[in-house]
C-alpha positions as CSV (number, residue, x, y, z in Angstrom):
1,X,78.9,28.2,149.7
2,X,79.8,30.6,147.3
3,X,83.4,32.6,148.5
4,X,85.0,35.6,147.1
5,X,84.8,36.2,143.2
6,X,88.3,38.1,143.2
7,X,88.4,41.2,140.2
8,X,91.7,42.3,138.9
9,X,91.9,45.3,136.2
10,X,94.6,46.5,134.2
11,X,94.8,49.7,133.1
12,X,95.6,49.2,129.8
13,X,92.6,46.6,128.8
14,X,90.5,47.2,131.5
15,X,89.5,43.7,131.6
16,X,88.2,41.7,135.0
17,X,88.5,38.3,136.2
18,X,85.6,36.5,138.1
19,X,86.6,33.8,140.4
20,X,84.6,30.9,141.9
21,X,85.2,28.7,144.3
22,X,82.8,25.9,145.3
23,X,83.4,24.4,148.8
24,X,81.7,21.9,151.6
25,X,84.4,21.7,154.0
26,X,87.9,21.0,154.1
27,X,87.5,17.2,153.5
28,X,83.9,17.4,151.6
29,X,83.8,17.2,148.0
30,X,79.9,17.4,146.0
31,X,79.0,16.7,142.3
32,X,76.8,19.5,140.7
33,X,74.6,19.1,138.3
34,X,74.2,21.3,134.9
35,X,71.7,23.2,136.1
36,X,72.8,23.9,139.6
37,X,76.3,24.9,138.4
38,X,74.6,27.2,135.8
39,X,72.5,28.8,138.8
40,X,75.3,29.4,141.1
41,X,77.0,30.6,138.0
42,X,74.1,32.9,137.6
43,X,74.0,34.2,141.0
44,X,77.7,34.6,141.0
45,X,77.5,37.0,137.8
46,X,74.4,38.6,139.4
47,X,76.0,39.4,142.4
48,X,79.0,41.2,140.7
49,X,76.8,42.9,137.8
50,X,76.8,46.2,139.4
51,X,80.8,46.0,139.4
52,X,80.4,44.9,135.3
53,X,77.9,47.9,134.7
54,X,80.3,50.1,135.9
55,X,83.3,49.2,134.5
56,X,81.0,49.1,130.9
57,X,79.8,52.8,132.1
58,X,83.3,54.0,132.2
59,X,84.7,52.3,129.3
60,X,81.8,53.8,127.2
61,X,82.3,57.6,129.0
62,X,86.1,57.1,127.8
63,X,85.2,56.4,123.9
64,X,82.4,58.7,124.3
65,X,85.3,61.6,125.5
66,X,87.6,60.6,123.4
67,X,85.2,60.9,120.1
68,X,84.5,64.5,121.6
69,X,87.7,65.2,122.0
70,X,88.7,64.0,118.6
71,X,85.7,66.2,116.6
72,X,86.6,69.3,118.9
73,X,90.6,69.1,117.3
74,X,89.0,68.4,113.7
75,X,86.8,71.1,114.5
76,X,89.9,73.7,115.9
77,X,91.9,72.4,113.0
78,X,89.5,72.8,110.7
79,X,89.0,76.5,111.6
80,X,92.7,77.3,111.5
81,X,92.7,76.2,108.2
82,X,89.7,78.5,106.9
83,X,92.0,81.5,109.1
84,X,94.7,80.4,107.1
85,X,93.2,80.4,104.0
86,X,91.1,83.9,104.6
87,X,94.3,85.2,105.7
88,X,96.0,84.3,102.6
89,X,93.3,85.5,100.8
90,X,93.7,88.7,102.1
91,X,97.1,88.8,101.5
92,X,96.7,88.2,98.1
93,X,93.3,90.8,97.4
94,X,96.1,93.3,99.3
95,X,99.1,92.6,96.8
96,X,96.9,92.9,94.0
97,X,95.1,96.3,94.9
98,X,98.8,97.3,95.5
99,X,100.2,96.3,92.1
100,X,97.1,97.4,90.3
101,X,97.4,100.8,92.4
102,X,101.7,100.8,91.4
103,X,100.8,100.3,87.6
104,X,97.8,102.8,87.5
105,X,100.8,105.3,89.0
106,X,102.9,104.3,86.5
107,X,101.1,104.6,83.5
108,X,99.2,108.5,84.7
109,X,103.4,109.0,84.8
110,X,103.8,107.8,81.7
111,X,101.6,109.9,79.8
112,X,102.4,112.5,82.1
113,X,105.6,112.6,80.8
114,X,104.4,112.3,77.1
115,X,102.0,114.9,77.6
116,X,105.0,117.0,78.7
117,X,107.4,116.0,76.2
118,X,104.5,116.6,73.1
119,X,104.6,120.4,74.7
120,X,107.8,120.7,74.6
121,X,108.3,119.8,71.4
122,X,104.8,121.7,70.1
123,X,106.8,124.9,71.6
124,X,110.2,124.2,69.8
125,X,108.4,123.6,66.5
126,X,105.7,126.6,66.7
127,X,107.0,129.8,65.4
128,X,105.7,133.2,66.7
129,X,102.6,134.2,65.5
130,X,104.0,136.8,62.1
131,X,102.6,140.1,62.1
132,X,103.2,141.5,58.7
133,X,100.8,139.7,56.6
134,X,103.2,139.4,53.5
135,X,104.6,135.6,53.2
136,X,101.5,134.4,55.2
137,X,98.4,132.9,55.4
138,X,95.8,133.0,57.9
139,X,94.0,129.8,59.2
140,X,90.2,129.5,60.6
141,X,89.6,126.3,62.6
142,X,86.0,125.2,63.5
143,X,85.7,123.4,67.1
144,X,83.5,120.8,68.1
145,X,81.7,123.0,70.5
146,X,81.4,125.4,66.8
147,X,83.9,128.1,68.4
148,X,86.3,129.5,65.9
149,X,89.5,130.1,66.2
150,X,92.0,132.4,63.9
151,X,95.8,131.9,63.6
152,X,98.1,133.1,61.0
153,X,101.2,131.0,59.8
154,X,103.8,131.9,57.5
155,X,103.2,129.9,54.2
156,X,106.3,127.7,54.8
157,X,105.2,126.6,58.3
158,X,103.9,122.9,57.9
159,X,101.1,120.5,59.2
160,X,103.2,120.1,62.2
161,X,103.1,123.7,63.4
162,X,99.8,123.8,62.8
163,X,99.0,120.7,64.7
164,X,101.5,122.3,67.4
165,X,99.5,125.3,67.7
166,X,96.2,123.7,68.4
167,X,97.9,121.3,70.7
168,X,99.4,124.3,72.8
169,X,96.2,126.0,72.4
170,X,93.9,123.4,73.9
171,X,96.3,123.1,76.7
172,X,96.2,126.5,77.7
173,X,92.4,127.3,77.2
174,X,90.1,126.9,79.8
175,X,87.2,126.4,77.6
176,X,88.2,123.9,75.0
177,X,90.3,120.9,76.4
178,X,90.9,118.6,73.4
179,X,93.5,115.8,73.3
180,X,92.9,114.0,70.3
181,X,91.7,116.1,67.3
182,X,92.5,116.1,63.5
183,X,92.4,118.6,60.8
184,X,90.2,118.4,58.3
185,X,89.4,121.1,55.2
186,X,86.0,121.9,53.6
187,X,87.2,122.2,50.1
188,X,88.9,120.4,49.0
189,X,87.8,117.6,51.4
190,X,90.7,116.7,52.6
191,X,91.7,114.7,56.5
192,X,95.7,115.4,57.1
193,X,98.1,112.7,59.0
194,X,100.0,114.5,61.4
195,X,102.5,111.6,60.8
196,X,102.4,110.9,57.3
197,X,101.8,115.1,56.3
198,X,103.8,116.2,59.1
199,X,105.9,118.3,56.6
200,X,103.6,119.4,54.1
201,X,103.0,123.2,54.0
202,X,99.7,125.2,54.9
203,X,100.1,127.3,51.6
């Protein structure tokens, strides 16, 4: 008769033993056959299949959790990454807005303080408009707009009061705000420098 097929697991291989033992009595010993060894083989495994199936069950429900478990940390790390990445991104978009914001500052001070410096010196170098005609000339400049404006200059003022004048004089109107203009006469047809002809005279 067939006795107890012992099972023994370890917890690290999860392996299990199957044990028979054949027996006719304590003195009795029988020769089997092929086929009748193989059928009480048979029945031996059939009888503890249940015990195999659920052993296999388990082992598969641990890889199957532990795959899971493996894709749900690529998945967490995976999304830390694109947080840390966004994060930097937004860093970076942040520092730039910041420096293009510190050098846009910079530069409306920079030519802020031109602008204020070329008034200054437009003031110092613009003599008071003379009122005895004698030793003068008088000036008529043509805007853009077609607006005409007079000014009288004493005949040793130079390009450079004259470009002072119109420089203070766009400043101050409310009508015509020029920053970059030349001069330029009818006849003769002539375009002045205000670097090169700075110290030429109007007369």
């Amino acid at each position: 008769s067939t006795r107890d097929a012992s099972s023994t697991s370890n917890n690290s291989s999860n392996t299990m033993e199957l044990l028979l033992k054949l027996e006719y009595g304590s003195s009795m010993s029988r020769t089997y056959s092929s086929s009748e060894f193989l059928t009480r083989i048979g029945a031996t495994v059939e009888a503890y299949q249940s015990i195999l199936d659920t052993f296999t069950a388990r082992r598969v429900a641990r890889e199957q959790e532990a795959l899971l478990r493996r894709e749900q940390d690529d998945e967490y790390l995976q999304a830390l990454e694109i947080d840390r990445l966004r994060e930097e991104g937004v860093a970076r978009e942040r520092e730039e807005v910041a420096r293009l914001e510190q050098e846009r500052v910079m530069e409306e001070e920079t030519i802020g303080r031109k602008k204020r410096e070329r008034l200054e010196a437009a003031q110092r170098d613009l003599n008071e408009e003379p009122t005895n005609p004698a030793g003068t000339c008088r000036i008529r400049f043509t805007l853009p707009t077609g607006a005409k404006v007079d000014r009288r200059f004493y005949a040793t003022d130079t390009i450079r009061a004259v470009e002072s004048f119109l420089l203070l004089h766009f400043e101050n109107s409310a009508k015509n705000k020029i920053e970059n203009f030349g001069i330029t006469t009818n006849y003769p047809k002539r375009t002045f420098d205000f670097v090169n002809d700075a110290q030429l005279t109007v007369q």
